[in-house]
PDB file of N, CA, C and O in Angstrom, chain B, residues numbered from 101:
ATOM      1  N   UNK B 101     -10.878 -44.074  98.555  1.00  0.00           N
ATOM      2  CA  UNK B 101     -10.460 -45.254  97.831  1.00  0.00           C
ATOM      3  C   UNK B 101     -10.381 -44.889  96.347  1.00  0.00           C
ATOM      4  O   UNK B 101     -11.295 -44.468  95.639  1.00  0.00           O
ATOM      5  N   UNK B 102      -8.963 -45.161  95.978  1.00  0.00           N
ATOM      6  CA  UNK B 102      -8.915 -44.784  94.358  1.00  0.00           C
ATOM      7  C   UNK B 102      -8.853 -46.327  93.669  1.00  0.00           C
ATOM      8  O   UNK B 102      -8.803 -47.427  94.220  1.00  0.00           O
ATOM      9  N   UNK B 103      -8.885 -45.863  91.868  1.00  0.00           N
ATOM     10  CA  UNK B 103      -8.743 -47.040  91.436  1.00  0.00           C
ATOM     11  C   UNK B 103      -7.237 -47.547  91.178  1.00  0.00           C
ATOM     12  O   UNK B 103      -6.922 -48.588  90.601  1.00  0.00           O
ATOM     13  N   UNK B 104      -6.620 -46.855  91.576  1.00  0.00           N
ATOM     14  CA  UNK B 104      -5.267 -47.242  91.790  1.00  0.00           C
ATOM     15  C   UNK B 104      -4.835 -48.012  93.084  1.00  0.00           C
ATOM     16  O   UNK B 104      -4.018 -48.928  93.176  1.00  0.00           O
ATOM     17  N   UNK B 105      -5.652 -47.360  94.149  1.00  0.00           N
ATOM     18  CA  UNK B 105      -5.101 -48.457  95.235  1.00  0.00           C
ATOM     19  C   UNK B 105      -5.946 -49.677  95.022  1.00  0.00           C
ATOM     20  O   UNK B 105      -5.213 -50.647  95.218  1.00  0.00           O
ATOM     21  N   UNK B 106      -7.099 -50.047  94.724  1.00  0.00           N
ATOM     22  CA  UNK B 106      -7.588 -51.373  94.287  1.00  0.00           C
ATOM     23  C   UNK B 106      -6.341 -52.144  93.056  1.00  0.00           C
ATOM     24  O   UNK B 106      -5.951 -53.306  92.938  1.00  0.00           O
ATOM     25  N   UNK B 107      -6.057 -51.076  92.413  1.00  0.00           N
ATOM     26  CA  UNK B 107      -5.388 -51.902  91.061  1.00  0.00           C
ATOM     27  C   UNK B 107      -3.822 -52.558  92.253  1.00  0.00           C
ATOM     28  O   UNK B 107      -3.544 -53.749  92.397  1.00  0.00           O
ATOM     29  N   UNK B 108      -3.293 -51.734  92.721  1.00  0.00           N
ATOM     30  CA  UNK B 108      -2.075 -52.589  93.775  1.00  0.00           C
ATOM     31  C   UNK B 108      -2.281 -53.255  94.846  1.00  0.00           C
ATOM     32  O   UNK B 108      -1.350 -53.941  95.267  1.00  0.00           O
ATOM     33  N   UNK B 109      -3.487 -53.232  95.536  1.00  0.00           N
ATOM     34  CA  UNK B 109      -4.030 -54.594  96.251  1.00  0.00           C
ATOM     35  C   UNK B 109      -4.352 -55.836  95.051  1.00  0.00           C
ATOM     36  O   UNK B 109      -3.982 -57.008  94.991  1.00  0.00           O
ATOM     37  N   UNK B 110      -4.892 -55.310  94.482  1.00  0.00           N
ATOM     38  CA  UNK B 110      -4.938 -56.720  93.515  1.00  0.00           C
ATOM     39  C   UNK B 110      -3.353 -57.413  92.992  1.00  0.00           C
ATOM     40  O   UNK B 110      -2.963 -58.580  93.002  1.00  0.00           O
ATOM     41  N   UNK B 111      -2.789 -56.353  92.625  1.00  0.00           N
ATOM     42  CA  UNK B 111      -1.033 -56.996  92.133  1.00  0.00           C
ATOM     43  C   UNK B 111      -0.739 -57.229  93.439  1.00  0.00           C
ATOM     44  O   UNK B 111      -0.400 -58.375  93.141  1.00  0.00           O
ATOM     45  N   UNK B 112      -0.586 -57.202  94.427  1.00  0.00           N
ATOM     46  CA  UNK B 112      -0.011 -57.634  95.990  1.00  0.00           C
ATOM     47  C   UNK B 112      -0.504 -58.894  96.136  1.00  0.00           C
ATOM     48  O   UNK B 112       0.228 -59.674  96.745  1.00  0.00           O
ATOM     49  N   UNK B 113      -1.822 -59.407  95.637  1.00  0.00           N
ATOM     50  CA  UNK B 113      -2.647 -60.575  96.528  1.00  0.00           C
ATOM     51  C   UNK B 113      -2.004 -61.298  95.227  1.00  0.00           C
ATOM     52  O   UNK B 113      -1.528 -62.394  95.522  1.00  0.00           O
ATOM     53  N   UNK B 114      -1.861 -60.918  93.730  1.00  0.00           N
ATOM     54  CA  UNK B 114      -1.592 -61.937  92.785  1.00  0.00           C
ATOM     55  C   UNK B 114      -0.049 -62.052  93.264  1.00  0.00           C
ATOM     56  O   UNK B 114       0.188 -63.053  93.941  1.00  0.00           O
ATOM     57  N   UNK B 115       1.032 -61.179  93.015  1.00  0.00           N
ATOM     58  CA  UNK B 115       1.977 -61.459  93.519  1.00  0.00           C
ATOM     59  C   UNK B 115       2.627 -62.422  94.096  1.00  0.00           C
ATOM     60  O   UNK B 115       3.493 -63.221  93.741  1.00  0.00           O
ATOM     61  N   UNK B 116       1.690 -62.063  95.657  1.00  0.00           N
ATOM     62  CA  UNK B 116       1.957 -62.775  97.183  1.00  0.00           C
ATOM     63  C   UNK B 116       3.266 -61.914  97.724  1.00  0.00           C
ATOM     64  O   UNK B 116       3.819 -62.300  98.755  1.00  0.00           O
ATOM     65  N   UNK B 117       3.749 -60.768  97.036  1.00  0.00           N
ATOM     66  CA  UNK B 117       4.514 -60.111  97.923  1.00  0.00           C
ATOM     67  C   UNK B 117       4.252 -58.454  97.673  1.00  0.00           C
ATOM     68  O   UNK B 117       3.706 -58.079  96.635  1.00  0.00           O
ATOM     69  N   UNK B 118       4.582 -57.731  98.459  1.00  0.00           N
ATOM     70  CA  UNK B 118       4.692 -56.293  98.117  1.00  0.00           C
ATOM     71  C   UNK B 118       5.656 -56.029  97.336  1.00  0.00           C
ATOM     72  O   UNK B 118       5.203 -55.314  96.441  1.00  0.00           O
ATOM     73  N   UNK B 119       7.244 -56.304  97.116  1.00  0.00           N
ATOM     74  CA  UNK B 119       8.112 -56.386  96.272  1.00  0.00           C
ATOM     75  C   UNK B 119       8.230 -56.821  95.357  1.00  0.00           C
ATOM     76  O   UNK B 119       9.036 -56.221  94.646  1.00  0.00           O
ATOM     77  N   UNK B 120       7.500 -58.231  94.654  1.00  0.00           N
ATOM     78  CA  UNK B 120       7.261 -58.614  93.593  1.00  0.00           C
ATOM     79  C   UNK B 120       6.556 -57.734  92.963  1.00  0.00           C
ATOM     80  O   UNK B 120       6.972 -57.205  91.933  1.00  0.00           O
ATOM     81  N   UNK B 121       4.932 -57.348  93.707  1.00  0.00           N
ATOM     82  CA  UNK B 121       4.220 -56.290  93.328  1.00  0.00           C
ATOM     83  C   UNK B 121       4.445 -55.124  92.594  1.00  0.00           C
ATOM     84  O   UNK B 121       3.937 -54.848  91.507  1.00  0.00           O
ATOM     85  N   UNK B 122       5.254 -54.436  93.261  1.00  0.00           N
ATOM     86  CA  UNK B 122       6.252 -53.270  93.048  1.00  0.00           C
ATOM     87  C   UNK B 122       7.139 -53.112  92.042  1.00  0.00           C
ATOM     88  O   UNK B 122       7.347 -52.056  91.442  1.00  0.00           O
ATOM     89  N   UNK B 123       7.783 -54.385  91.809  1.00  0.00           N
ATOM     90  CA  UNK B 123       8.319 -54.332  90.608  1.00  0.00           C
ATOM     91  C   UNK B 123       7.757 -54.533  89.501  1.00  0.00           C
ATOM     92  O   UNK B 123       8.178 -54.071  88.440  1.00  0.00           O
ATOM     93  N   UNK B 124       6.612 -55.336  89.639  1.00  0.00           N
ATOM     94  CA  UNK B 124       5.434 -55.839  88.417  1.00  0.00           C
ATOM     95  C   UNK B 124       5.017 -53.899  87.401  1.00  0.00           C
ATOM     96  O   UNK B 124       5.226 -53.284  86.356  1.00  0.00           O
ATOM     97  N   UNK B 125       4.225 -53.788  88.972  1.00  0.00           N
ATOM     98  CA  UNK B 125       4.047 -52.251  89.255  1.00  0.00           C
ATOM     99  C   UNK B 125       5.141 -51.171  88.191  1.00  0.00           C
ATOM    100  O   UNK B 125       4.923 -50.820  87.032  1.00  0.00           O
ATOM    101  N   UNK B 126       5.763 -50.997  88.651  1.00  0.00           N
ATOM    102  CA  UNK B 126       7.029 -50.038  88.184  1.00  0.00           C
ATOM    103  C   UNK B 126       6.925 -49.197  89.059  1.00  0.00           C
ATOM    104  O   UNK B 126       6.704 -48.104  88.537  1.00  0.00           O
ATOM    105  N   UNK B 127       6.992 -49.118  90.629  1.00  0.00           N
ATOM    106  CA  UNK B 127       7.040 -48.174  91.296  1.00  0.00           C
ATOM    107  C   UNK B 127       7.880 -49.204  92.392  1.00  0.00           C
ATOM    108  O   UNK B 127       8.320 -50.347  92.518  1.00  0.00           O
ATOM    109  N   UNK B 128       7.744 -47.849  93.096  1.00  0.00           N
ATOM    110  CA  UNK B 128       9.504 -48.420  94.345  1.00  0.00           C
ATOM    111  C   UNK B 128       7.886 -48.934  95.686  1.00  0.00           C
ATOM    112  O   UNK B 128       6.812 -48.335  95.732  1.00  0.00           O
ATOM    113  N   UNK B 129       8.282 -50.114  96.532  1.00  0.00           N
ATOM    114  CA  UNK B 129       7.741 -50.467  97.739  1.00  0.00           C
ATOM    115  C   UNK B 129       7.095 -49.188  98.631  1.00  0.00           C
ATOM    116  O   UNK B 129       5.898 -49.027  98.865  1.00  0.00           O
ATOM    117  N   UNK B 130       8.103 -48.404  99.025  1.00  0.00           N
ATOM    118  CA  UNK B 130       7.728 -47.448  99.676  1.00  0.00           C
ATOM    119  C   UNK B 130       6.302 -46.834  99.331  1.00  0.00           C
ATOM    120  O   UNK B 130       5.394 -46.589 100.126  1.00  0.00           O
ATOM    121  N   UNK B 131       6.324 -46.624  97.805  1.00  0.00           N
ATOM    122  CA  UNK B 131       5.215 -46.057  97.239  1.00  0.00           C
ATOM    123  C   UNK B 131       4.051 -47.148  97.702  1.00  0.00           C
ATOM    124  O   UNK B 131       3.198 -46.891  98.551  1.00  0.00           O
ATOM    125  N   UNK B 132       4.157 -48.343  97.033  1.00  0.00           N
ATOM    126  CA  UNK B 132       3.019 -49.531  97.314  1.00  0.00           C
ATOM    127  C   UNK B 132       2.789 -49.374  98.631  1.00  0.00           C
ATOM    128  O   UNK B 132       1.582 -49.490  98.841  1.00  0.00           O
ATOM    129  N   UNK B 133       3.417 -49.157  99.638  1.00  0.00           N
ATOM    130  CA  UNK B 133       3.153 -49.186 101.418  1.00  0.00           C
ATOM    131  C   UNK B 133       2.160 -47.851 101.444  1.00  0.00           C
ATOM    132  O   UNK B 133       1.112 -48.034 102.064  1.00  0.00           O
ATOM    133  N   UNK B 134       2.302 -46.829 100.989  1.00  0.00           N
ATOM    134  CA  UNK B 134       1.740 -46.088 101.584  1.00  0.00           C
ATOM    135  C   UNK B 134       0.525 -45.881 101.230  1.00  0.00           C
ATOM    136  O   UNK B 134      -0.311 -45.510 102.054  1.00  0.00           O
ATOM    137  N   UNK B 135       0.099 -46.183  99.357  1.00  0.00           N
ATOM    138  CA  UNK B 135      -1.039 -46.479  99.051  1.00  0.00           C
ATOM    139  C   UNK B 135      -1.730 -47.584  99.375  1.00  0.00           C
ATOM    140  O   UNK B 135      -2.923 -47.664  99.084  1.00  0.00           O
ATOM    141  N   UNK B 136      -1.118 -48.517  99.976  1.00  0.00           N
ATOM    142  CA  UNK B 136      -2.247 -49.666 100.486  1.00  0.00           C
ATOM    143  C   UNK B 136      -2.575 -49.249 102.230  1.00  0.00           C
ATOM    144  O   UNK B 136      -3.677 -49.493 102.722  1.00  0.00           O
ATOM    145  N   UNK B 137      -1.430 -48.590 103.047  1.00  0.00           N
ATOM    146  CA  UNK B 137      -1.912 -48.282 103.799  1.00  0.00           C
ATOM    147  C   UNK B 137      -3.167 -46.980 104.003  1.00  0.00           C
ATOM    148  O   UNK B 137      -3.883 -46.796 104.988  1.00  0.00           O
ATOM    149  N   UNK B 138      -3.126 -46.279 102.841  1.00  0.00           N
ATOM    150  CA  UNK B 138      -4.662 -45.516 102.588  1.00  0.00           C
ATOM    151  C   UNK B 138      -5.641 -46.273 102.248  1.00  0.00           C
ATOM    152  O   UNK B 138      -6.780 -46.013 102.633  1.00  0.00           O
ATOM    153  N   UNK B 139      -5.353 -47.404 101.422  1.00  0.00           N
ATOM    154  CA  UNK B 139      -6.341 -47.724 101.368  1.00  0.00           C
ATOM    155  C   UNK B 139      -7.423 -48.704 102.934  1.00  0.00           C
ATOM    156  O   UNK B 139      -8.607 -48.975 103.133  1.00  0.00           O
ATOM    157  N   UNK B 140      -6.151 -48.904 103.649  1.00  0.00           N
ATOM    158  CA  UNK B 140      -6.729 -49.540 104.824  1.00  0.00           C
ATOM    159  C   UNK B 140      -7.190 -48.456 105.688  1.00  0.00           C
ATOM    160  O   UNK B 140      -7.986 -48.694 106.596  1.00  0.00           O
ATOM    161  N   UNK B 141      -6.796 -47.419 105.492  1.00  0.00           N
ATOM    162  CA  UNK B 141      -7.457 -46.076 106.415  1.00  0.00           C
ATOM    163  C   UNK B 141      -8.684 -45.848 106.025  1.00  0.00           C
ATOM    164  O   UNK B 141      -9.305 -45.189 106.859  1.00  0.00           O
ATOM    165  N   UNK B 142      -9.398 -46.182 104.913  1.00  0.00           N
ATOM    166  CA  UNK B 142     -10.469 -45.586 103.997  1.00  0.00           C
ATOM    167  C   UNK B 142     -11.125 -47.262 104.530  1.00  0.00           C
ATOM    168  O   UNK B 142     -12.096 -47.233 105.286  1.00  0.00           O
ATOM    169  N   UNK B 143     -10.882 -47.858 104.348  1.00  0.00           N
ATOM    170  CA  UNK B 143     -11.606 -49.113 104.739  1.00  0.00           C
ATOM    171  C   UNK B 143     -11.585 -49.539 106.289  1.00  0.00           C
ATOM    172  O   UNK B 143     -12.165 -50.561 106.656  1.00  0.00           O
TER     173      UNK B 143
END
């Protein structure tokens, strides 16, 4: 668990979307998917 995948679960839940997120973010979805899905592997 990094502090980066906490920092984009938190923009996802404020959001309410992964794409809003993502763009908030400055990174493309794909990226957000795969770090939140580590972070659900680690949890």
């Amino acid at each position: 668990m990094t502090f980066k995948q906490i920092r984009y679960f938190q923009a996802i839940a404020e959001a309410g979307s992964f794409r809003r997120a993502a763009d908030r973010l400055g990174v493309t979805q794909p990226t957000l998917t795969v770090q939140i899905a580590a972070l659900e592997s680690t949890l």
